[in-house]
C-alpha positions, 0 to 999 in steps of 0.5 A: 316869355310870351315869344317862348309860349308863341313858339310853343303854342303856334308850332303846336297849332300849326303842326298840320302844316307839316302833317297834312301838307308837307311843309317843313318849318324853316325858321322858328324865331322870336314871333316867327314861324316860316314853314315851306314846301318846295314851291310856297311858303307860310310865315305866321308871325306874333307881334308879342311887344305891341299890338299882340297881333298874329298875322298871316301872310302866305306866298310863292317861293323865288328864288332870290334869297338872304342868309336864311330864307328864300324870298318871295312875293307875300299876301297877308291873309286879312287881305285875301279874305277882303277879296 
């Protein structure tokens, strides 16, 4: 239940992405969403089974891939704001 209302909820709030930005959504999951552009990417992810924590994590695409998604190197964003 808490998955369905993240993907619903973060879509919604994150929706600028796709139209301010030009990032498509590539992978709407159980506590995942991972938008794209042709160079980076944004995975937002909800952790709604432990810590209930939304973390952030931004990166530049690679071109190295698994089934669904093109890997690249990713910072969390916490961690950029430390800088």
């Amino acid at each position: 239940m808490l998955m369905q209302k993240f993907q619903v909820f973060g879509k919604k709030s994150f929706s600028f992405l796709e139209t301010e930005f030009g990032f498509k959504c590539h992978l709407l999951a159980d506590g995942i969403l991972r938008y794209e552009t042709e160079d980076v990417f944004v995975l937002v992810g909800y952790d709604g089974r432990r810590s209930y924590e939304l973390t952030l994590d931004l990166g530049q695409k690679e071109h190295q891939q698994n089934e669904h998604l093109i890997l690249g190197k990713s910072y969390e964003a916490r961690k950029l704001l430390k800088i």
